[in-house]
Every structure is written in structure tokens, then in C-alpha cells.
C-alpha positions in Angstrom: 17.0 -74.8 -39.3 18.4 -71.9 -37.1 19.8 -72.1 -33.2 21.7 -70.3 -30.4 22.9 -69.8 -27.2 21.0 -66.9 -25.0 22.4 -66.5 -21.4 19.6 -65.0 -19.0 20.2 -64.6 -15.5 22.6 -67.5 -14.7 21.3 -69.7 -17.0 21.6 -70.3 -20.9 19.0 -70.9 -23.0 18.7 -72.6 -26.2 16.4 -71.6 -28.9 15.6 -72.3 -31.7 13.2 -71.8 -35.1 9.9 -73.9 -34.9 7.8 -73.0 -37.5 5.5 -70.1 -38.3 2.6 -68.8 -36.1 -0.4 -69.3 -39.2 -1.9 -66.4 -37.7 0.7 -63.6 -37.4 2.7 -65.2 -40.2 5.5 -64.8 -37.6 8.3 -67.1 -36.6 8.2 -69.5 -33.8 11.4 -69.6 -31.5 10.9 -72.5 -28.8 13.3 -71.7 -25.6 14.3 -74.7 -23.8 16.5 -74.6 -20.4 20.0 -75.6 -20.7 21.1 -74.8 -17.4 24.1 -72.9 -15.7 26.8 -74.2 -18.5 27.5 -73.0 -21.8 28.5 -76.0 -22.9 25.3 -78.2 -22.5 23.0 -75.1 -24.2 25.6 -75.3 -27.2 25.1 -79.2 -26.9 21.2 -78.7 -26.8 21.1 -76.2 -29.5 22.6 -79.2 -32.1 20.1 -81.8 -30.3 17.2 -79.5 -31.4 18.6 -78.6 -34.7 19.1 -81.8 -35.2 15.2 -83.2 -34.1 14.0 -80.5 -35.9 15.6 -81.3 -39.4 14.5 -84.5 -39.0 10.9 -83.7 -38.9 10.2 -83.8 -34.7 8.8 -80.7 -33.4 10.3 -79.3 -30.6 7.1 -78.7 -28.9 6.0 -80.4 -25.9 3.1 -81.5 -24.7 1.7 -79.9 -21.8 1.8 -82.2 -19.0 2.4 -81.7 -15.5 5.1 -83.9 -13.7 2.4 -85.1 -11.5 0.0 -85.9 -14.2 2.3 -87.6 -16.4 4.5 -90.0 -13.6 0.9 -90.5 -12.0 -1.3 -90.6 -14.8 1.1 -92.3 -17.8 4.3 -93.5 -16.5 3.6 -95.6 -13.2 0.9 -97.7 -14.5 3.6 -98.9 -17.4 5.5 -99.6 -14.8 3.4 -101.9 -12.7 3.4 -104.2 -15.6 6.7 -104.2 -15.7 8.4 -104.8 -12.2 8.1 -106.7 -9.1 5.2 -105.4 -6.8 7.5 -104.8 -4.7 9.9 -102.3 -6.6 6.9 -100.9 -8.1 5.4 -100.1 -5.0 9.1 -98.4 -3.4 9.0 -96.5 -6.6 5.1 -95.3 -6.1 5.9 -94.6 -2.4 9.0 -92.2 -3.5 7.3 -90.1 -5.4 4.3 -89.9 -3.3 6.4 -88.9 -0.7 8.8 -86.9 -2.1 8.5 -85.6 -5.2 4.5 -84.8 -6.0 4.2 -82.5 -2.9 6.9 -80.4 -4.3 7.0 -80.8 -8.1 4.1 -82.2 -8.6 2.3 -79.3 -10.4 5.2 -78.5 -12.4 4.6 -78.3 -16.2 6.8 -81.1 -17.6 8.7 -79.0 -20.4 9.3 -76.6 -17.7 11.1 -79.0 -15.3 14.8 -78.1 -14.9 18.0 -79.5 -13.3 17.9 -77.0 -11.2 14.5 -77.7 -9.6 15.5 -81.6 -9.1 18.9 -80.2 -7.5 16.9 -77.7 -4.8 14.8 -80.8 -4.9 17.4 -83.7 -3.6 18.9 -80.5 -1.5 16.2 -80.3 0.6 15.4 -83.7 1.0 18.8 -84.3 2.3 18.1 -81.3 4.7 14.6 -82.0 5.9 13.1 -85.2 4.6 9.6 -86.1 3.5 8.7 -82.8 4.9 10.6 -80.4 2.0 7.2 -79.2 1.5 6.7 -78.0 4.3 10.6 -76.8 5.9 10.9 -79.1 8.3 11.7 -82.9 9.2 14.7 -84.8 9.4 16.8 -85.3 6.5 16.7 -88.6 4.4 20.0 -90.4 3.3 21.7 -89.5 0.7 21.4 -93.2 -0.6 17.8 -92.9 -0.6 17.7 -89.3 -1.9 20.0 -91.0 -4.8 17.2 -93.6 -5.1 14.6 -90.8 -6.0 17.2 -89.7 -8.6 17.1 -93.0 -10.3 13.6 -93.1 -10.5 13.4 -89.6 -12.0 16.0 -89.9 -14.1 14.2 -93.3 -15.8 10.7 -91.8 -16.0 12.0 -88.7 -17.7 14.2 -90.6 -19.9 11.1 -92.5 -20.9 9.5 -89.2 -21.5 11.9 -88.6 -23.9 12.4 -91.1 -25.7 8.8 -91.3 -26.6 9.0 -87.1 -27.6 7.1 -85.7 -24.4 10.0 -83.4 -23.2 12.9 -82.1 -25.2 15.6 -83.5 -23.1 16.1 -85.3 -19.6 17.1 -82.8 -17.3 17.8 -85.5 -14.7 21.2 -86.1 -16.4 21.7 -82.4 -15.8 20.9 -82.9 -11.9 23.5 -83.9 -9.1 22.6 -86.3 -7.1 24.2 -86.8 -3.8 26.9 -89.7 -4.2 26.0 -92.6 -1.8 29.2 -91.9 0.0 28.3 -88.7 1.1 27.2 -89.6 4.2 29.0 -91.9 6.9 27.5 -95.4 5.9 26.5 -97.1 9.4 29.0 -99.7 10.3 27.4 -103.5 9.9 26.3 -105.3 12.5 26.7 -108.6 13.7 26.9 -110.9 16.9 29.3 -113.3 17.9 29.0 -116.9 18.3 28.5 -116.4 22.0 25.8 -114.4 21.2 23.9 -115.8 18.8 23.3 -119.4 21.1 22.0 -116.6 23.2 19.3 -115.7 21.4 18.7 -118.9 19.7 18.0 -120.1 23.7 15.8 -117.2 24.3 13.7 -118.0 21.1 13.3 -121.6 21.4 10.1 -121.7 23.1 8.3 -119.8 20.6 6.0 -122.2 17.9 8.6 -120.3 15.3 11.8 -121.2 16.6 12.6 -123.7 13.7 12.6 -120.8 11.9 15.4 -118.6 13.5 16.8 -121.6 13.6 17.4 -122.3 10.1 17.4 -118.4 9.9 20.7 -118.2 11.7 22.2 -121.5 10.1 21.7 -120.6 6.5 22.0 -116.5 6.3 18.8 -116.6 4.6 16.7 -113.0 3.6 13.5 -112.9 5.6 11.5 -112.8 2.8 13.2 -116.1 1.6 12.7 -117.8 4.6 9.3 -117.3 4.6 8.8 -118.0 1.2 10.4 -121.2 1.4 7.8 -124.3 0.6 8.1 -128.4 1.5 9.2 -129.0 -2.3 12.3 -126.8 -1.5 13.6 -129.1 1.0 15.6 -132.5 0.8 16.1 -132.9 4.2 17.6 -136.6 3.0 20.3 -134.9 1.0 20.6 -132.2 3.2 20.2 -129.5 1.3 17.5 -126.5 0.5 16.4 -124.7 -2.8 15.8 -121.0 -2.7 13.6 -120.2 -5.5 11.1 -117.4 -4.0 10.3 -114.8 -1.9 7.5 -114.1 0.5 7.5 -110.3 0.3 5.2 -107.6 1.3 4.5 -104.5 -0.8 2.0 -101.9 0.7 1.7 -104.4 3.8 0.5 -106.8 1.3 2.1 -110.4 1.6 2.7 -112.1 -2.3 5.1 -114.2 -3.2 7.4 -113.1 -5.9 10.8 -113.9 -7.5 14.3 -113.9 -5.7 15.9 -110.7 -5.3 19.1 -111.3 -7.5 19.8 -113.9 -10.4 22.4 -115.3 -7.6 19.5 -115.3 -5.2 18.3 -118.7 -7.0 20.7 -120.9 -4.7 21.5 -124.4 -3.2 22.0 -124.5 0.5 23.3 -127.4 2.3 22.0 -127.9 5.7 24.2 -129.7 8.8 22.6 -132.3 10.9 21.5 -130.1 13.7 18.9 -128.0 11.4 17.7 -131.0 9.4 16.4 -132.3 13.0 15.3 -128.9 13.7 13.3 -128.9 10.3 12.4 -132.7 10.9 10.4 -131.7 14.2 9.2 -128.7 12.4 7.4 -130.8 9.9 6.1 -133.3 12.5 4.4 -130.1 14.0 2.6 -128.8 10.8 1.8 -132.5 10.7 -0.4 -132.3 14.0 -1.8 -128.8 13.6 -2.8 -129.4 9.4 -4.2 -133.4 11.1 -2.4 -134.9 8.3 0.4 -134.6 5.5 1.0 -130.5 4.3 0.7 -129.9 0.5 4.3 -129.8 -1.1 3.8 -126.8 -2.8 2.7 -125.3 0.6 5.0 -122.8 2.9 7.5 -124.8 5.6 6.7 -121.7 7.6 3.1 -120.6 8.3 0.6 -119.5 11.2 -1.1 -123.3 12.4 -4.4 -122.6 10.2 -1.3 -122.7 7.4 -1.8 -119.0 6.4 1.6 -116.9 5.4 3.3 -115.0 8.2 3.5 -111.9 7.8 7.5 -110.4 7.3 6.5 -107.3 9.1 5.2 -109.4 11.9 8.1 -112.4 12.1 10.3 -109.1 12.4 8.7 -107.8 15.5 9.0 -111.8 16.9 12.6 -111.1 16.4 12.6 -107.6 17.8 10.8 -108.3 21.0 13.3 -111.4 21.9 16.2 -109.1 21.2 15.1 -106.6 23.7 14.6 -108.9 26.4 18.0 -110.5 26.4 21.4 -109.6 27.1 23.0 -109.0 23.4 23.9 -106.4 21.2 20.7 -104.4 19.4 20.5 -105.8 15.7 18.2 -106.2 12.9 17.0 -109.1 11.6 18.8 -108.6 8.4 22.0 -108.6 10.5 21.1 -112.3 11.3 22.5 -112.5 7.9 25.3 -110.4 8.6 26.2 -112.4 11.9 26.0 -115.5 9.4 28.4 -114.6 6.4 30.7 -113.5 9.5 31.3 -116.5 11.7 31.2 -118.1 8.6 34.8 -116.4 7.8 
């Protein structure tokens, strides 16, 4: 088995012997994209040879990028992750990548494509395709990297390109950009807009919110079974999370996620009040396994919606502009 190194342009090229054409009796060379570096196309070259010897053609099969992430990779994936990492990956390369790469023969795909890919994303956004747009973060450009970088990996592995040119690519380090600074109220603050909130029916759940530093998706996800409002204490064992605006409850987000949480008196009243009040509305005793939080016909809050609650308070009120994430934030810091 034969190989070398060709330089065209600014790139080098590796090629290699693949057979012999049965109808000119001709050999085969197969030139594969090594990029701008010697190096990696002397690297490539061995790789090949090596393939090659062992009895793997170096011959792709003719996919397009779009056809094969859309077609062959995603649905793998949606029996493999949560919905709602699955969906954040689908979204990503909707967005992003098909309108631009999408018709891009798979073998053809090169480093350099993905970098004038993340380049322009960085510049101008969702809108590459079209030259315009603000530019996304480079954390979330870095994002799209990842999930290239896995599908094509996966491609290889299983012999439909030659190499992953993602590890060829350079994506944008997360620190590339000025992180925004965290935000959180004070104390002072905070009783502010736990005043302001308390005559909404969800109250109770700012509340514990606030006391706890708990994800929204927790929160909401949190059922009667979870609470031992004797001992004090909650469980955190799922999420209520929403993945193409659709509400499903799914794991924690971290291992650590799964986590005891003792509770001062204050919010075990709060909580003990709460339940008296799903009491009334459900004309009886709730379900354990049914959510602490819900609409009063028991039905799951939306997160989208108990974020816009929050939003609408905040606006009104004489604080600092936050998230509801930075709840969290506020939490972990008066807690030090």
C-alpha cells in the first residue's frame, strides 16, 4: 500500500492507492483533505495506509452533511439523551449548521469549512446564510463545535468519512469573549420582591425558590413524596423541563443534582399553607406522586410561563433587573 503528501493551493493533500478501476485496469488514488499543515497530511497518509492494509477501503459513502446528521445520526441520538439535550442539539443544527453546510457532501467536509463556519457565526449569528444578524457567543458557537465534533466522530468510527475533520477545526475558546458578570440581589432586596410576589396563588413557590437556590425546572418538578415537611427537609430527584415548549419531566441535571435540602421553619409554614391550598382547590387530599406546584385543576406549570410571573414582578418593583436563574445566584450568595 502506497501514500504521499501533495500540497495544492494552501492545503495538503493526502493520497493514496485504492485499488484498480475494473474497467480501465487503472489505479485508483483517493485524495482526502489534510488541511493547511504538513504535519496532519503526513499523519493522514499513515492513517490511510494503515486502514487500507487492514482491509477498510478508503472510500466514502456519499452522504451529504444534511442527510446524514438529519437522516442517520439525530434519530440515534434521541434514544440516547434527555429530550431536552436532544432537542438543543436538533435546534443547533437547524439553525446553524444545515443552512450553510447542509448540502455538503460528507467526504468533502473540511476543517476549513467548520472554521469559516464558527467565524461567521461569531460575526453574524443564525443569519451566516444570509450576511447579516448579530453574532452568537463564542460559548454557544463552541457548543455547535461539540456537537459536530461527536456526530462526525461517530461517522467515523462506523467508516462513513475517512477522518473527523472537527478535530482539525478551531473553535472559539469560551473565554474569548467578556463572560457577563453574575447577578445577584441583596438581602434587602430580595424581601423586596418576596413582598411584591406574595399575593400571587404562586408565591409559595418563590418562596421556597429563594430559600433553597433551587433550578426552576426542579422546583416545578418537585412532587408531595419529596417533601418531609416534619423533618424539615426536601428531596430533589426530578425535573420539570420543557423541550420544544413541551413540558416532561425528566432526570436532574447533574449526578450532584440528586440532593437533600433542609428547610427552616419559615418555609415549612409557607409549604404547610401551600398544601392546605391544593387541599381546597383538588376538594380533598393530592396524590403523593403529584406536583407540590401546579395550576388549581393540578396541571404542570409551564417553566416558560412561571418565568414570565417572575419577570413581570421584577419590572414593577424597585430592584435590580435579574433572571430567574439569578434567584439561585442571589441564594448561594447570601448564603456566603
Amino acid at each position: 500500500m502506497r501514500g504521499y503528501v501533495v500540497k495544492k493551493g494552501k492545503n495538503y493533500y493526502a493520497v493514496v492507492y485504492d485499488g484498480v478501476d475494473p474497467g480501465t485496469g487503472k489505479e485508483k488514488r483517493k485524495w482526502v483533505s489534510a488541511g493547511p499543515r504538513r504535519s496532519d497530511a503526513k499523519k493522514l497518509v499513515t492513517d490511510l495506509v494503515k486502514r487500507r492494509n487492514e482491509g477498510v477501503s478508503v472510500t466514502a459513502e456519499k452522504l451529504s452533511l444534511g442527510d446524514y446528521l438529519t437522516g442517520r445520526w439525530l434519530p440515534i441520538q434521541e434514544s440516547q439523551l434527555r429530550r431536552s439535550t436532544f432537542d438543543s442539539y436538533r435546534r443547533n443544527l437547524d439553525l446553524h449548521v444545515l443552512p450553510v453546510l447542509g448540502r455538503m457532501p460528507l467526504e468533502k467536509l473540511t476543517a476549513g469549512d467548520l472554521d469559516a463556519l464558527y467565524a461567521s457565526l461569531l460575526l453574524r449569528g443564525r443569519k451566516a446564510a444570509t450576511r447579516t444578524g448579530d453574532g452568537l457567543a463564542p460559548k454557544t458557537v463552541r457548543s455547535i463545535h461539540l456537537v459536530l465534533h461527536k456526530a462526525l466522530a461517530d461517522a467515523e468510527r462506523k467508516g462513513l468519512v475517512i477522518r473527523n475533520v472537527a478535530a482539525l477545526a478551531d473553535a472559539p475558546k469560551v473565554g474569548a469573549r467578556k463572560q457577563n458578570e453574575i447577578k445577584a440581589w441583596t438581602a434587602e432586596q430580595l424581601d423586596r420582591f418576596i413582598d411584591a410576589i406574595e399575593p400571587h396563588r404562586l408565591a409559595p413557590a418563590f418562596h421556597l425558590d429563594a430559600y433553597t437556590g433551587m433550578r426552576r425546572g426542579e422546583l416545578l418538578g418537585l412532587r408531595w413524596m419529596d417533601l418531609d415537611l416534619d423533618a424539615m427537609r426536601l428531596s430533589v430527584r426530578q425535573a420539570l423541563v420543557s423541550a420544544a415548549y413541551e413540558v416532561h419531566i425528566s432526570d436532574v441535571k447533574t449526578g450532584s443534582g440528586r440532593r437533600t435540602i433542609d428547610l427552616e421553619e419559615e418555609t415549612v409554614e409557607v409549604l404547610r399553607r401551600w398544601l392546605k391550598i391544593r387541599q381546597d382547590e383538588a376538594g380533598g387530599p393530592v396524590a403523593v406522586d403529584s406536583l407540590v406546584f401546579t395550576k388549581p385543576d393540578g396541571k404542570s406549570i409551564h417553566p416558560d410561563i412561571f418565568s414570565q410571573i417572575f419577570d413581570r414582578v421584577v419590572e414593577r418593583i424597585d430592584v435590580p433587573e435579574i433572571t430567574l436563574h439569578d434567584i439561585r445566584h442571589t441564594h448561594a450568595t447570601l448564603l456566603l
